[in-house]
N, C-alpha and C positions, 0 to 999 in steps of 0.2 A: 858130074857133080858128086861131091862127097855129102853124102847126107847123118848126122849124129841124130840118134832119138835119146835123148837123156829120159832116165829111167827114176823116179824115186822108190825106193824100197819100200815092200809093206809096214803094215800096222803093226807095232808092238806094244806090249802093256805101258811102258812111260809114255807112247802118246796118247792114251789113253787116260792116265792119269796128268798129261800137261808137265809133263817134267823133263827138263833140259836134259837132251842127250848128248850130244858132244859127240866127241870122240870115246863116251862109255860105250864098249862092246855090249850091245843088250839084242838077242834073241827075238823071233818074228814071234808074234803069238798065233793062235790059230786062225784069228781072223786075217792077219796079214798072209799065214800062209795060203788060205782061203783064196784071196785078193791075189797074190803071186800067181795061182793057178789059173785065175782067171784070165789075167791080162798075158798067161804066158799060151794059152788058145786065142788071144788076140790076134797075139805076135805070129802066131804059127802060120798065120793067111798071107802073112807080108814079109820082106826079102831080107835077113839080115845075116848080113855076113860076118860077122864078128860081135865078140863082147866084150867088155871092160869092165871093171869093177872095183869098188872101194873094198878092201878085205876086212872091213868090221861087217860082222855076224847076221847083221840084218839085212844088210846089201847083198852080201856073198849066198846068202838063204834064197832071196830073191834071183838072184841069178843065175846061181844052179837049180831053180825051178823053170827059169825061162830057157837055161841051155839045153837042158834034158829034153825039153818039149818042142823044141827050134830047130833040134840038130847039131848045135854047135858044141863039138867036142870041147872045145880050151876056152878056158875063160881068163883074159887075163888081169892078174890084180895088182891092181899099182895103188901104194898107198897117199898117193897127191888125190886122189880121188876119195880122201875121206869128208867126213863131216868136220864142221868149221869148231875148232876147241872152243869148247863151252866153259872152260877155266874153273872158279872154285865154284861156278851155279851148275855144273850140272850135276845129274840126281836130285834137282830143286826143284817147285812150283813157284807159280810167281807169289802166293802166298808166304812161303818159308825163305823168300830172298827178300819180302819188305820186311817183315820180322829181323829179321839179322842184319840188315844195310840200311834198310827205310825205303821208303819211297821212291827216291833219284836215284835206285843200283844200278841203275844203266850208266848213269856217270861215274861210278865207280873204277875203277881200274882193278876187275877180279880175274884176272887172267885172260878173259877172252880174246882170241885169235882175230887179228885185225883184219879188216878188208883187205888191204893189203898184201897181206902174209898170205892168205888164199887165194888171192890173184899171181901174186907170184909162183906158188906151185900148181894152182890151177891152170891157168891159159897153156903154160908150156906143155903141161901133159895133154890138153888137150890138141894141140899143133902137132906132138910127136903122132899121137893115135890118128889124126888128119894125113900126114905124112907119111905113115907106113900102111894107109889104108886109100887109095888113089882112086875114087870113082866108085868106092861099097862104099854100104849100109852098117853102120856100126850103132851098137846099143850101147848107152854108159848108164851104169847101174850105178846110184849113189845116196846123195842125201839133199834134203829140201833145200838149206839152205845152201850149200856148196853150190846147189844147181842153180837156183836164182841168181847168186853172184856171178856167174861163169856167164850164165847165157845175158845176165843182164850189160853185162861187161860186153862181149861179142854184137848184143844188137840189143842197142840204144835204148829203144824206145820200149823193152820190156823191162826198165832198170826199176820199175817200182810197183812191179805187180805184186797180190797177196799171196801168201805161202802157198809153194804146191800141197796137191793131194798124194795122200799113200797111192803107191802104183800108177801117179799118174805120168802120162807121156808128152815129153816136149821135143818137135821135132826141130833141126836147125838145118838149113844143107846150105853150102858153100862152092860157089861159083866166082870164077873172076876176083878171086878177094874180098870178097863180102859176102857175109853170113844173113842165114833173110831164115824168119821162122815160120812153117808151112803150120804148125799144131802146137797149141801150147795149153796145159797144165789138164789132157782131158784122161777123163776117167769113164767112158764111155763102157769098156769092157767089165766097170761094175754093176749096171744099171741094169 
């Protein structure tokens, strides 16, 4: 069995503040670094053979906290694995995106990156990482929403759960052509 643990990246000051991050490169704060640390003593107890990663700054933070502490020399970054374009609202709160659009921004058509458009660079990349990884444990270090779309896509019946936690861990393994989820969205290593 291949098994994936998607990884969300810690806390940074705009989640903190509730502001659309996107594809903005924004830095961990210290509590996310904090949180990286934690969940990367986690990880240290259980088996993973490899990492992936989204190379915007907050992912990449997070995963050379979890490499260094894991063993795992290379992390590899492939940028399908980013966050889902937040278009002209990111850097925004939901307060400064009714101010400027009104109410129904989400009907708007502001840029934002369709379901689509990240299913289609998402699943692939996650097939090739299944693919050159046959029977390991692989970590994917990314972002909340990317991860929701990907794993909700892959198995069904997680397609409407609420936004993951900073660092938290969603595991998926893959047998037989079907993806089945042993863990989803825990955050136990911050408690």
């Amino acid at each position: 069995m291949t098994k994936i643990g998607f990884i969300r990246h810690g806390t940074t000051a705009w989640n903190k503040e509730r502001r659309a991050q996107g594809s903005s490169d924004i830095p961990l704060d210290q509590d996310g670094i904090n949180e990286a640390r934690m969940l990367a003593d986690r990880l240290s107890g259980e088996e993973w053979d490899a990492i992936y990663a989204s190379p915007l700054l907050r992912a990449r933070q997070t995963a050379e906290i979890i490499a260094a502490r894991i063993g795992v020399e290379e992390i590899h970054f492939d940028s399908r694995l980013r966050e889902v374009s937040g278009g002209q609202i990111e850097g925004t709160i939901e307060e400064e995106r009714i101010a400027k659009w009104g109410s129904d921004w989400r009907k708007l058509d502001l840029g934002v990156e369709k379901h689509e458009s990240v299913l289609e660079r998402g699943l692939p990349a996650i097939q090739e990482i299944k693919e050159a990884n046959p029977g390991k444990n692989i970590l994917i270090v990314s972002h909340g929403a990317f991860i929701r779309k990907i794993v909700g896509e892959l198995v069904r019946e997680l397609k409407n759960e609420p936004p993951l936690h900073n660092t938290s861990v969603t595991i998926l393994g893959h047998t037989d052509e079907v993806w089945e989820c042993s863990l989803y969205n825990c955050t136990k290593h911050l408690g």
